[in-house]
C-alpha positions as a LaTeX table, in Angstrom:
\begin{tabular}{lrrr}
\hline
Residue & $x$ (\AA) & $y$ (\AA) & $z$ (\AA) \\
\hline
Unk1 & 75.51 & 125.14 & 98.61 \\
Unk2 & 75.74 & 126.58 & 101.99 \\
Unk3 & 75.91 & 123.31 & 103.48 \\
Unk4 & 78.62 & 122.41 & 101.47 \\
Unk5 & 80.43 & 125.49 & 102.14 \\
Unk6 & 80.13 & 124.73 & 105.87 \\
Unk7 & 81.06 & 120.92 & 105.69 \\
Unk8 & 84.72 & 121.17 & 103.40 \\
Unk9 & 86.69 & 123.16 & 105.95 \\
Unk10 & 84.87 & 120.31 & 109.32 \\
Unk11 & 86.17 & 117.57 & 106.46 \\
Unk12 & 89.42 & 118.83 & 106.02 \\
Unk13 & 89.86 & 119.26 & 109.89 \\
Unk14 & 88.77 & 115.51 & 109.72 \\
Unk15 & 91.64 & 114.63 & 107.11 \\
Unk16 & 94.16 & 116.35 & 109.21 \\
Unk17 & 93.45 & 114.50 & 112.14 \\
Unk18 & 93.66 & 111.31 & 109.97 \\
Unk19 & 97.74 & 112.87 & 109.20 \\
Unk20 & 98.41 & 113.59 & 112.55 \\
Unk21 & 97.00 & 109.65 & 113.32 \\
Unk22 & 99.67 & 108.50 & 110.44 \\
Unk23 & 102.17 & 110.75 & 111.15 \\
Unk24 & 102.23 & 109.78 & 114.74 \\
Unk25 & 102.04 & 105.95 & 113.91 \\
Unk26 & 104.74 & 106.21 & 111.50 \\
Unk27 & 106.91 & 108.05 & 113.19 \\
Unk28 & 107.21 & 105.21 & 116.02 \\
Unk29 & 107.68 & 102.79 & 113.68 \\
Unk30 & 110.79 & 104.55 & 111.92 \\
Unk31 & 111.70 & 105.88 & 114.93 \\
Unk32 & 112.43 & 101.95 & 115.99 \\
Unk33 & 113.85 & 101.21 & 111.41 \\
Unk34 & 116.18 & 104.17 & 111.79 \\
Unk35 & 117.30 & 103.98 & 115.49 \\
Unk36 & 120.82 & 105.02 & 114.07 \\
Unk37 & 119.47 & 108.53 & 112.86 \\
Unk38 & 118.87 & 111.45 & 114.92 \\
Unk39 & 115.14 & 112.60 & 115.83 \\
Unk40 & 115.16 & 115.15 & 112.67 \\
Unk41 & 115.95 & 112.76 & 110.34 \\
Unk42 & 113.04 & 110.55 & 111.07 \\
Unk43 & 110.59 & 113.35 & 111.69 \\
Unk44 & 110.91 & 114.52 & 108.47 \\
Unk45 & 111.19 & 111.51 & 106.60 \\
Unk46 & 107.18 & 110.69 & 107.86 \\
Unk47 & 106.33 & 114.09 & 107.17 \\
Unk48 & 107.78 & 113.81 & 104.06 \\
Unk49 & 106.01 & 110.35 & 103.37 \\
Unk50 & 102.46 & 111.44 & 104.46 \\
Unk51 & 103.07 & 114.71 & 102.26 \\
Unk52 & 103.81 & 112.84 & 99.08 \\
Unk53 & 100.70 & 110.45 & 99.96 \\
Unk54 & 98.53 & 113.41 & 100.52 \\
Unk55 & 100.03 & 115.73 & 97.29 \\
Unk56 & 101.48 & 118.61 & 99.42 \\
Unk57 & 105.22 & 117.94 & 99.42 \\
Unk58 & 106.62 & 120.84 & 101.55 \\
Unk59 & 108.75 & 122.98 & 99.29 \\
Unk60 & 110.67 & 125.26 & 102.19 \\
Unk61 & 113.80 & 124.79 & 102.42 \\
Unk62 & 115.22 & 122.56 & 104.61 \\
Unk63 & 111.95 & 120.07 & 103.74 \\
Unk64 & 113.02 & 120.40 & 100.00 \\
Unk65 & 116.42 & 119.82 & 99.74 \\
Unk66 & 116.06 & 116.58 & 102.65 \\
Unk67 & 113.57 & 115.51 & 100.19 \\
Unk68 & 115.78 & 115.64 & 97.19 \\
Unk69 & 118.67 & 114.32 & 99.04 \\
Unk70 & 116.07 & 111.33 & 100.39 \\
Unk71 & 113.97 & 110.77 & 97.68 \\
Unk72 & 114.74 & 106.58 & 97.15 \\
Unk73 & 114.48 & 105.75 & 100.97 \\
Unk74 & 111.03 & 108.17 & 101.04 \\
Unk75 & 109.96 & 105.98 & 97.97 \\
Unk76 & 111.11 & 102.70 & 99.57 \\
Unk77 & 109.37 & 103.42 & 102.78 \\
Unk78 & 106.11 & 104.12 & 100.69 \\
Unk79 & 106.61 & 101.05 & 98.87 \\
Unk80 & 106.57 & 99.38 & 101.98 \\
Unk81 & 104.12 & 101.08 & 104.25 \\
Unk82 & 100.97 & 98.42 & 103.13 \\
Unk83 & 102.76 & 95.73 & 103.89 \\
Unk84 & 104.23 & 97.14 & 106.96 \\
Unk85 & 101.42 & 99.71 & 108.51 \\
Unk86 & 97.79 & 97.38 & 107.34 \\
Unk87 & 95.66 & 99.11 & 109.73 \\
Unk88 & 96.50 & 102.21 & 108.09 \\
Unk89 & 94.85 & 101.23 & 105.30 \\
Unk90 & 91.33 & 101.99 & 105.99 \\
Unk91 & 92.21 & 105.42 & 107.53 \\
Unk92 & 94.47 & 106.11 & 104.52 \\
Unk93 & 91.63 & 105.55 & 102.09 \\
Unk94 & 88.85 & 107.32 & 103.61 \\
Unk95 & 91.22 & 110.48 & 104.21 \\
Unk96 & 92.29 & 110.30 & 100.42 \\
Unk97 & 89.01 & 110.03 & 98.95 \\
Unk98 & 87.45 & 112.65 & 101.58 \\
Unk99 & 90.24 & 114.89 & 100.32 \\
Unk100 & 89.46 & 114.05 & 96.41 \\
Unk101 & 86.13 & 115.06 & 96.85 \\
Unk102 & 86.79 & 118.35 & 99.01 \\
Unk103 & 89.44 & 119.43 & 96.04 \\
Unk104 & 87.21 & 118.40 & 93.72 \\
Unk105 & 84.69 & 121.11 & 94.98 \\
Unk106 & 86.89 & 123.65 & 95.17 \\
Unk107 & 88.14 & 123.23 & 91.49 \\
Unk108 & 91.69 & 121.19 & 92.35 \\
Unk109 & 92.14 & 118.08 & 90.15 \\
Unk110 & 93.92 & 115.65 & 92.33 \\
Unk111 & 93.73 & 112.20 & 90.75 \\
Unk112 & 96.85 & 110.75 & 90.88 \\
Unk113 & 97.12 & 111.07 & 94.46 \\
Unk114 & 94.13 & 108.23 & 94.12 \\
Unk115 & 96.12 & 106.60 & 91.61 \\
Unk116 & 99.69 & 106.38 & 93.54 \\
Unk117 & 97.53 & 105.54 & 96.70 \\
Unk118 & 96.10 & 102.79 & 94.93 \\
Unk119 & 99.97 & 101.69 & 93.19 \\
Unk120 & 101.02 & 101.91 & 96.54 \\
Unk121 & 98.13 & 98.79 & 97.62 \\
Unk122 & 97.40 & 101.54 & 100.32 \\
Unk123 & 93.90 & 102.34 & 98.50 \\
Unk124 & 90.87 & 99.55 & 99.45 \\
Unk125 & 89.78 & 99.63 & 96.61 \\
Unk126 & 86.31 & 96.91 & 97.81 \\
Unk127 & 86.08 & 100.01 & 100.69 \\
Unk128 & 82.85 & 101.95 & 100.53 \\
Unk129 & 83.28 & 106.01 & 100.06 \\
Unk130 & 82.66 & 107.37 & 103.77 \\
Unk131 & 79.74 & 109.70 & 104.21 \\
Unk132 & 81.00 & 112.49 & 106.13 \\
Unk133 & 79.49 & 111.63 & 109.10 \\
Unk134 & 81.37 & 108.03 & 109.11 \\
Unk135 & 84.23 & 109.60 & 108.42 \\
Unk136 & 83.71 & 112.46 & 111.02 \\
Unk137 & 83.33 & 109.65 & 113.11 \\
Unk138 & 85.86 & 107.82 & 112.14 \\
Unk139 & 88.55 & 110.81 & 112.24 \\
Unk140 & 87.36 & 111.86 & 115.88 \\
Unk141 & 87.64 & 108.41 & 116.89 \\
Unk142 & 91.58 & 107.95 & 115.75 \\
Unk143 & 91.82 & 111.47 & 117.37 \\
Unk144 & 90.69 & 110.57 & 120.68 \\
Unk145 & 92.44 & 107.10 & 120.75 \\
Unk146 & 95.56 & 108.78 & 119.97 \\
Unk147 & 95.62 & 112.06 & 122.23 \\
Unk148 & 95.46 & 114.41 & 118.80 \\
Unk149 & 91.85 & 115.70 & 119.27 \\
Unk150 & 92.99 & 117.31 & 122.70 \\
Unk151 & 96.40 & 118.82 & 120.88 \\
Unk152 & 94.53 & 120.12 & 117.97 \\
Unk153 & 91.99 & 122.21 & 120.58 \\
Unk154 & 94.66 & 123.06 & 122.86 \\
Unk155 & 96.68 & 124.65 & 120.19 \\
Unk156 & 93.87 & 126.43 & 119.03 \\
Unk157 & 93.30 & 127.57 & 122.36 \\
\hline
\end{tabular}
């Protein structure tokens, strides 16, 4: 139990690591969809997408209302992410399950974030549930690659 206590909040660390990864990929890409829209628009239209992936939409105000006002091209960006974003996938799935399981443990009931995830053909389904060392691993590894490890510890700093 102690253990476990100890390992949800280094597995959550690992999940947002895994966001920052997405949001940072994502972000490029619409950056290059949306070239006509200012920076603002597209940062919170991949926030917005990785928060409706994850289950946390952001309801302060001005992320609510720009979600509100957005919600079909949020959708149709999500509809579109497997197709467009397949690396993502196995990232994506492991950070989704890791996060069922930590919410599971600490009494949230989070299913149909599984469920979209899986509607969404973002979920590999065939994919084997990380141990969380592998996904440690995995997460520090993105991190690293991508310059977010360093941001996370310098903010903390």
């Amino acid at each position: 139990m102690e253990y476990e206590k100890r390992l949800i909040p280094i597995l959550r660390e690992g999940i947002h690591i895994v966001k920052m990864f997405l949001y940072k990929k994502l972000r490029q890409g619409l950056s290059e969809k949306y070239a006509d829209r200012d920076r603002e628009f597209v940062s919170r239209l991949t926030g917005a997408m990785i928060n409706e992936l994850f289950g946390t939409p952001n309801g302060e105000e001005p992320f609510a209302t720009f979600n509100r006002e957005n919600e079909a091209v949020i959708g149709d960006e999500l509809r579109k992410l497997a197709a467009a974003y397949p690396e993502l996938r196995i990232p994506l799935t492991d950070a989704l399950r890791v996060q069922f399981i930590c919410d599971g443990r600490e009494g949230i009931e989070n299913a149909r974030i599984l469920n979209r995830a899986k509607d969404l053909d973002l979920l590999l389904m065939d994919r084997d549930f990380p141990l969380p060392d592998q996904f440690m691993s995995l997460a520090r590894s993105l991190g690293e690659m991508n310059d977010i490890t360093r941001q996370i510890h310098m903010g903390s700093a």
